[in-house]
C-alpha positions in Angstrom: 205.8 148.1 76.8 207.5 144.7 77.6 205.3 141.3 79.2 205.4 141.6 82.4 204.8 137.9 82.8 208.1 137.7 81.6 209.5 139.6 84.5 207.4 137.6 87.4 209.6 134.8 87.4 212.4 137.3 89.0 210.1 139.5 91.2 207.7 137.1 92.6 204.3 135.4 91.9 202.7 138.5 92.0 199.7 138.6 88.6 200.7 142.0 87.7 203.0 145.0 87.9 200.0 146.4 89.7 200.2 143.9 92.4 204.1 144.2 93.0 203.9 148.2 93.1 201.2 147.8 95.6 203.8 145.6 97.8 206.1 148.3 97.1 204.0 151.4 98.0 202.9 149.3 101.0 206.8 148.6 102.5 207.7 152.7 101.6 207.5 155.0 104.4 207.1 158.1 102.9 204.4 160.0 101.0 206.6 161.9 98.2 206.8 160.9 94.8 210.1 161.3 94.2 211.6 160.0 97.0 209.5 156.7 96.2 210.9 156.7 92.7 214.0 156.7 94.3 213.2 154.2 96.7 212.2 151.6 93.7 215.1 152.6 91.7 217.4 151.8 94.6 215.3 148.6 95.9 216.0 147.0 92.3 219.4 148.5 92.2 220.2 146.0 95.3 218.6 143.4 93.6 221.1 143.8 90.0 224.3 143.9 92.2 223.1 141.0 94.1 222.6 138.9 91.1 225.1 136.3 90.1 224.9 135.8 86.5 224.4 138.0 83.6 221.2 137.2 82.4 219.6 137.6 85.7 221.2 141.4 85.7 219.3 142.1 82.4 216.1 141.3 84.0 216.2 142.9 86.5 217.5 146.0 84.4 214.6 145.1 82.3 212.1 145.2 85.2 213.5 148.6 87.1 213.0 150.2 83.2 209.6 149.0 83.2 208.7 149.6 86.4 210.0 153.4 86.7 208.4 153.7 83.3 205.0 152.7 84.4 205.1 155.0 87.7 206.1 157.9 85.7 203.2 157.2 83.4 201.1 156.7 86.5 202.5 159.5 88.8 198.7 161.3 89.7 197.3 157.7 90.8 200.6 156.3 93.0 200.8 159.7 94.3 197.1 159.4 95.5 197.7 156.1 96.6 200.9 156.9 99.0 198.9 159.6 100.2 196.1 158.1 101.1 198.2 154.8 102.5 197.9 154.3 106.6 
């Protein structure tokens, strides 16, 4: 798996891709899986077309990879965690 230190300089000051999924979970309003894949897919989406330079697009492909890789790896826990949200 890639450094995510490498990828905190684009998504924030967060200490780990823990921390910024948390934020993430936190601003989705649902409780499905799925749809919150979706809903990071699409949120860093935004994020690529909004960037102005070709290196800042690879990182943030680089980060949606890693991210939707990590969620997928930890579907049972971030499930449990949007359900059990307020």
């Amino acid at each position: 798996m890639l450094e995510w230190s490498s990828a905190q300089r684009v998504v924030g000051p967060s200490s780990s891709m823990s921390d910024y999924l948390q934020q993430l979970i936190k601003d989705f309003k649902s409780k499905d899986f799925k749809n919150f894949a979706g809903y990071v897919y699409t949120t860093l989406q935004r994020e690529i077309d909004a960037a102005t330079n070709n290196k800042q697009k690879n990182k943030y492909i680089l980060i949606r990879k890693q991210i939707l890789r990590y969620i997928v790896t930890n579907e049972r826990t971030i499930t449990k965690e949007l359900l059990n949200k307020k």
